[in-house]
N, CA, C and O atoms as a GROMACS GRO file, in nm:
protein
  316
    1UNK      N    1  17.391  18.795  21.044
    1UNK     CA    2  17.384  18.656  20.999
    1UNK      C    3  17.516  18.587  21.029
    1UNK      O    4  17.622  18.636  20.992
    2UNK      N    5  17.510  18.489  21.087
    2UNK     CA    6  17.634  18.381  21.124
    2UNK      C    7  17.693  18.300  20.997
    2UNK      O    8  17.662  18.196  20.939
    3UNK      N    9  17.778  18.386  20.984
    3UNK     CA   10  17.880  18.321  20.880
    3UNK      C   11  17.931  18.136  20.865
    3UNK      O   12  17.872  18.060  20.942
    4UNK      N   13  17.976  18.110  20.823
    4UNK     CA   14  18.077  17.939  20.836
    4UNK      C   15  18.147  17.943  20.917
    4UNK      O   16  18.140  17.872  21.018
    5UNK      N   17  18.261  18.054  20.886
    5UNK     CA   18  18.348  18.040  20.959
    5UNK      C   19  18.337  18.099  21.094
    5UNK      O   20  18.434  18.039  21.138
    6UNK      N   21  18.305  18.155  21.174
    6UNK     CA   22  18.224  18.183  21.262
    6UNK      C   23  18.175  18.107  21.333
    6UNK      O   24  18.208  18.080  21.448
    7UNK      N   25  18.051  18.042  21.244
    7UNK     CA   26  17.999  17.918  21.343
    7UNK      C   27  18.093  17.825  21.378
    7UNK      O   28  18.105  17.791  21.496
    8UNK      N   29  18.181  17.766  21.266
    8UNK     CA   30  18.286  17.637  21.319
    8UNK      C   31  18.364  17.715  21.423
    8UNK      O   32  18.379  17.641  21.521
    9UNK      N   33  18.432  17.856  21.446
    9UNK     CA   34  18.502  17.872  21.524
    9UNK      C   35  18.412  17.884  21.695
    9UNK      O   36  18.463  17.893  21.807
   10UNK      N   37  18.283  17.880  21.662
   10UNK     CA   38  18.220  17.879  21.821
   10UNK      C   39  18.187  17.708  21.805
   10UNK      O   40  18.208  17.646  21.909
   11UNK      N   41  18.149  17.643  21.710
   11UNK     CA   42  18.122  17.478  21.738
   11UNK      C   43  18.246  17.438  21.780
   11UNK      O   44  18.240  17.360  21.876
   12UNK      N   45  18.361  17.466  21.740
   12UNK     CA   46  18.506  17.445  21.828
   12UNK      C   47  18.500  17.460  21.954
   12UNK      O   48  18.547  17.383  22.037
   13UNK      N   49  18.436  17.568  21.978
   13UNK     CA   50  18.477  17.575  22.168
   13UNK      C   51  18.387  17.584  22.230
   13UNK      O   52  18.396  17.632  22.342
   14UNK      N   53  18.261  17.538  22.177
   14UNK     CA   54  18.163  17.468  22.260
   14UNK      C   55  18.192  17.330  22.284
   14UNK      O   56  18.175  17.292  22.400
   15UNK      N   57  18.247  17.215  22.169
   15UNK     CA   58  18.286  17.099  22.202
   15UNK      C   59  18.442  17.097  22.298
   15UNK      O   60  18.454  17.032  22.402
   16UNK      N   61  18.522  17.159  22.254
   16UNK     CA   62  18.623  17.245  22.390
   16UNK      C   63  18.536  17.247  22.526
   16UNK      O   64  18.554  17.178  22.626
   17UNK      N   65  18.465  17.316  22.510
   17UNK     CA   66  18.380  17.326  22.649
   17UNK      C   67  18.330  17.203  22.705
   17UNK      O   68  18.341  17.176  22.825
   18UNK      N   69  18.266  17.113  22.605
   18UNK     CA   70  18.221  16.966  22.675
   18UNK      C   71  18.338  16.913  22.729
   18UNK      O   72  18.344  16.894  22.851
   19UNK      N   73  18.459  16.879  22.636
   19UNK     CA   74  18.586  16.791  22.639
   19UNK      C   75  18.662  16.831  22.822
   19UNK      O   76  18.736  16.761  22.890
   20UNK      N   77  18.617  16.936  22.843
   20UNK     CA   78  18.696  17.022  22.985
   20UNK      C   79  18.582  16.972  23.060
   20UNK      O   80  18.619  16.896  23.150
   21UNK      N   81  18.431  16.991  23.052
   21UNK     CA   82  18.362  17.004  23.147
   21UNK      C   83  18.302  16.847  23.198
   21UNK      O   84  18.235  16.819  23.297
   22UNK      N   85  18.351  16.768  23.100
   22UNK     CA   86  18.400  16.593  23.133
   22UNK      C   87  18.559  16.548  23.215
   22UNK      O   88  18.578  16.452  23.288
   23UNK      N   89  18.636  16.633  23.180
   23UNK     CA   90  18.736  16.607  23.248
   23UNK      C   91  18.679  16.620  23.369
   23UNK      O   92  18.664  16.518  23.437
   24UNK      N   93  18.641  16.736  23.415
   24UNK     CA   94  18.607  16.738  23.620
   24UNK      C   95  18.546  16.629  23.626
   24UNK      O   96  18.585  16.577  23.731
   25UNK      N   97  18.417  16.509  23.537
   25UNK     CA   98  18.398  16.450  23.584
   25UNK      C   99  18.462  16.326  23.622
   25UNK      O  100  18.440  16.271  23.731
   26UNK      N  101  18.559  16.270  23.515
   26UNK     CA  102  18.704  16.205  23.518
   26UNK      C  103  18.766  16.233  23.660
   26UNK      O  104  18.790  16.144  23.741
   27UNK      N  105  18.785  16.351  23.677
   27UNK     CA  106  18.899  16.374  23.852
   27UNK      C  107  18.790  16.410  23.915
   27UNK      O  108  18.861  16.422  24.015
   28UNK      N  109  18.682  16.439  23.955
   28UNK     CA  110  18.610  16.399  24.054
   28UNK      C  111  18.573  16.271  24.072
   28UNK      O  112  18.466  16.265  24.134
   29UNK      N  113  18.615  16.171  24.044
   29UNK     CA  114  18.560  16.033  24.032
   29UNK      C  115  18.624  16.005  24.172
   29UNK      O  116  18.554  15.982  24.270
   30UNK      N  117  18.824  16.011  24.180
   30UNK     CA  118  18.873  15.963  24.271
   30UNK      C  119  18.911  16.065  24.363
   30UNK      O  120  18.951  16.047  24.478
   31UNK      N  121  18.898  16.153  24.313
   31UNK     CA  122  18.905  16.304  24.455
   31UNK      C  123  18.799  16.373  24.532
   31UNK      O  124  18.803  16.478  24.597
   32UNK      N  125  18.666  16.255  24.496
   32UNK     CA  126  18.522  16.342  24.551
   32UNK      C  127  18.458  16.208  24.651
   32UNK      O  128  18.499  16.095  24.626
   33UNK      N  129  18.376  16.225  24.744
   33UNK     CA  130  18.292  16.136  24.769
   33UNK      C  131  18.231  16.096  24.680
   33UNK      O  132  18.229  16.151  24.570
   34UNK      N  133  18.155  15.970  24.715
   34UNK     CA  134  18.040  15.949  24.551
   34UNK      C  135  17.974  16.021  24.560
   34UNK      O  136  17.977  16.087  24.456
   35UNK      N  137  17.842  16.093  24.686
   35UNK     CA  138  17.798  16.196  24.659
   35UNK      C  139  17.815  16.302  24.579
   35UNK      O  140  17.726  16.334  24.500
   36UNK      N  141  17.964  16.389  24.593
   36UNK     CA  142  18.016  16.471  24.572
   36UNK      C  143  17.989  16.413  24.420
   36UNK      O  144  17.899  16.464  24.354
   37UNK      N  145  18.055  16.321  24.375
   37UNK     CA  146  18.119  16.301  24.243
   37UNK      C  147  17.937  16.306  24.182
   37UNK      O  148  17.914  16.407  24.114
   38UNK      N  149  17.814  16.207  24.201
   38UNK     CA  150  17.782  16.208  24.156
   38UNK      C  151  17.640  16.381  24.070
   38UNK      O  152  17.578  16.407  23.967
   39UNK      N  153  17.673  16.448  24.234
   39UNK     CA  154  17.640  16.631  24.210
   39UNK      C  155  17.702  16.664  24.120
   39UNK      O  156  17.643  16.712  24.024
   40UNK      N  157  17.868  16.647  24.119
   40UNK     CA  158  17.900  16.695  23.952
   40UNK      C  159  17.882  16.600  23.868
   40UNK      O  160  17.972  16.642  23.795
   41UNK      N  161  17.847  16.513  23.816
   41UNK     CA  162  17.827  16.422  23.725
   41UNK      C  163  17.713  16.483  23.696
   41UNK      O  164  17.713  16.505  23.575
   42UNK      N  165  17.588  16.530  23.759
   42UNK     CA  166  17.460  16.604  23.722
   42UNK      C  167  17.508  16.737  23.653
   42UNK      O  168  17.521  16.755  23.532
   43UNK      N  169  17.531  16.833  23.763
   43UNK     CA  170  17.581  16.912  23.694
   43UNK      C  171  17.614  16.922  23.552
   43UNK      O  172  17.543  16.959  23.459
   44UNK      N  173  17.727  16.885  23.553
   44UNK     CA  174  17.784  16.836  23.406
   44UNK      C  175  17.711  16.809  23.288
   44UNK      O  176  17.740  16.841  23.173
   45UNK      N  177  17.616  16.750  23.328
   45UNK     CA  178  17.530  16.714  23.260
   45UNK      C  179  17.438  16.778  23.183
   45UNK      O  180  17.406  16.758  23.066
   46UNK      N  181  17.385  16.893  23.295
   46UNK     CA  182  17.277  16.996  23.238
   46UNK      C  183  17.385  17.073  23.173
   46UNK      O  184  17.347  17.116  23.065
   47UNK      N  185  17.505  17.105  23.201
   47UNK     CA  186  17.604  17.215  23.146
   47UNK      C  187  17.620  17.110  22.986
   47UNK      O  188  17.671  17.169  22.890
   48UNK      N  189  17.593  17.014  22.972
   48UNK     CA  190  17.669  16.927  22.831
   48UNK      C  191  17.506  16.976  22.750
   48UNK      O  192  17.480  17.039  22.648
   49UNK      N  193  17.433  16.919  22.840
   49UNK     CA  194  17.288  16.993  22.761
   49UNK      C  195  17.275  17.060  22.713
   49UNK      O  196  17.253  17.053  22.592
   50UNK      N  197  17.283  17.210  22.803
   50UNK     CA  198  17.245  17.349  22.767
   50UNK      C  199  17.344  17.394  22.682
   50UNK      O  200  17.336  17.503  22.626
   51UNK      N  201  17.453  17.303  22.667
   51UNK     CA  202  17.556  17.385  22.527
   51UNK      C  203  17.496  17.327  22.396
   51UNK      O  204  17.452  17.391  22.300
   52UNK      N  205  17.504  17.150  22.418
   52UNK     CA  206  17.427  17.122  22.307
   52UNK      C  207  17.302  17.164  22.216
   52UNK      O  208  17.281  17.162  22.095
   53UNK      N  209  17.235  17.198  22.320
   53UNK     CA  210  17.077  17.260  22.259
   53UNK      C  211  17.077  17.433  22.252
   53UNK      O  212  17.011  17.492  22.166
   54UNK      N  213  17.143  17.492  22.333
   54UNK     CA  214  17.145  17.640  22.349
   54UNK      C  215  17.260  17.724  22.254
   54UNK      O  216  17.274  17.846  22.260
   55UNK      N  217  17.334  17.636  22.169
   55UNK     CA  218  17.441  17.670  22.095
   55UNK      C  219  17.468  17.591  22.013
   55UNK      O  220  17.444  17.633  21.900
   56UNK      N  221  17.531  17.436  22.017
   56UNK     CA  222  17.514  17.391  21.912
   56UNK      C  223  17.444  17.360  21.777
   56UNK      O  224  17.490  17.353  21.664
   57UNK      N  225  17.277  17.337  21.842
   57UNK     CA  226  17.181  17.357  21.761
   57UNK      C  227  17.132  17.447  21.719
   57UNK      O  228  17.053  17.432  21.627
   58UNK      N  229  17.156  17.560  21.766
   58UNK     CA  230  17.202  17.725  21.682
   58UNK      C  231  17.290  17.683  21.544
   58UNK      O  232  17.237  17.685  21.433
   59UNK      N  233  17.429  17.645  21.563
   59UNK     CA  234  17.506  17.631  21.470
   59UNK      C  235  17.490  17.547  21.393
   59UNK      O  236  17.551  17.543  21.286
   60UNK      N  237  17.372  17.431  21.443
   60UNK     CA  238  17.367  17.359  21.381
   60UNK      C  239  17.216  17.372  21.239
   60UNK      O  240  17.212  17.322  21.127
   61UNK      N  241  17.143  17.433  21.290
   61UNK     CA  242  17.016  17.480  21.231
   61UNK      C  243  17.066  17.582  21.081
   61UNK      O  244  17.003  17.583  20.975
   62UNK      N  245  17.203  17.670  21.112
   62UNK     CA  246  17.210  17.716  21.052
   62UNK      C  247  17.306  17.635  20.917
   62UNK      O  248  17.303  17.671  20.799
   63UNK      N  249  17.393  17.515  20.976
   63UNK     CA  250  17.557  17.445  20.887
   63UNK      C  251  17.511  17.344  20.937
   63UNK      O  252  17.558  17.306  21.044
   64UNK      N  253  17.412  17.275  20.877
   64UNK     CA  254  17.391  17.078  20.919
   64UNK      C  255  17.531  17.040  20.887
   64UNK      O  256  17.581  16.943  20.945
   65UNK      N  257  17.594  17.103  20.806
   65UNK     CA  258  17.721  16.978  20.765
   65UNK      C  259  17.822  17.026  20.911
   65UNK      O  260  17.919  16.949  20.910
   66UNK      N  261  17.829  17.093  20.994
   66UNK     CA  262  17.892  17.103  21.078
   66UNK      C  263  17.862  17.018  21.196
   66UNK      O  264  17.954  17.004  21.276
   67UNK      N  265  17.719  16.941  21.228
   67UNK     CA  266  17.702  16.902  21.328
   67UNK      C  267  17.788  16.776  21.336
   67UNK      O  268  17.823  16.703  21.243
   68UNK      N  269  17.818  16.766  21.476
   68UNK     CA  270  17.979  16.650  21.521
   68UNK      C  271  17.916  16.540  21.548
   68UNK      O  272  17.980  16.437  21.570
   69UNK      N  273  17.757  16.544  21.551
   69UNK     CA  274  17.683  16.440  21.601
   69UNK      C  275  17.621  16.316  21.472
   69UNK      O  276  17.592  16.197  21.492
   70UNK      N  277  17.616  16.399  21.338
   70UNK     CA  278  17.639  16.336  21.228
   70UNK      C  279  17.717  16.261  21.150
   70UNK      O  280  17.813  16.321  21.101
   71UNK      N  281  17.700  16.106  21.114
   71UNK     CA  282  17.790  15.995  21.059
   71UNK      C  283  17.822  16.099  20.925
   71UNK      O  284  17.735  16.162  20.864
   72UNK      N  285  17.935  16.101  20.902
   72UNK     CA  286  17.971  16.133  20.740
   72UNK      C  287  17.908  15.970  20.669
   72UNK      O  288  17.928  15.852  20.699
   73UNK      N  289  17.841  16.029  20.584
   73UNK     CA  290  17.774  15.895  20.468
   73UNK      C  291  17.853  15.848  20.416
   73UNK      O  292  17.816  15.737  20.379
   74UNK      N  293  17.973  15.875  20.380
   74UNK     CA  294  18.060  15.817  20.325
   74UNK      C  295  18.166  15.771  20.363
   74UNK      O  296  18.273  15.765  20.302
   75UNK      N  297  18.136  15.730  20.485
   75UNK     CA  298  18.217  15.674  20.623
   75UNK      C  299  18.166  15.542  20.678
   75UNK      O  300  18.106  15.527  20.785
   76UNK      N  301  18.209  15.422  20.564
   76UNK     CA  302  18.144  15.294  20.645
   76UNK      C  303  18.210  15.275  20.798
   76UNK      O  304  18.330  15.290  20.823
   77UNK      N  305  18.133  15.247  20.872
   77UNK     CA  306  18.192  15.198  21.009
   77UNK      C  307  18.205  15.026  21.025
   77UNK      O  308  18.296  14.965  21.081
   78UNK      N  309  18.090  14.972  20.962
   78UNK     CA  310  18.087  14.840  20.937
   78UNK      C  311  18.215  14.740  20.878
   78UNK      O  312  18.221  14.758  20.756
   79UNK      N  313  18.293  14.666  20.913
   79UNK     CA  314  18.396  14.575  20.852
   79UNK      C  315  18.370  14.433  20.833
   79UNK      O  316  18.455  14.360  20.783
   0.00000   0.00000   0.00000
């Protein structure tokens, strides 16, 4: 059984993992053809997917209060 702490320490470096696997798309922007750039921009994409749904929502099914994709309720954004 997947502990708390456990899960937050893999929801850490799965969002680690997005934060890096957006950067290539950042420097492939001006170091790629657009072709090029836009193959990794796909890429990237299914890789931002398959963490989100293949791991996050693992961690997340098990610690709703961990998901990064959730407003804290007690967090007006409105001014």
């Amino acid at each position: 059984m997947l502990n708390k702490d456990d899960a937050t320490t893999m929801r850490d470096h799965a969002l680690r993992a997005i934060h890096e696997l957006m950067d290539i798309v950042y420097l492939s922007k001006d170091k790629c053809s657009p072709e090029q750039h836009e193959q990794i921009k796909h890429g990237v994409g299914l890789s931002v997917g398959k963490i989100q749904m293949e791991i996050l929502e693992v961690i997340n099914a098990a610690y709703p209060e961990l998901d990064d994709l959730i407003e804290d309720p007690g967090h007006n954004t409105a001014t």
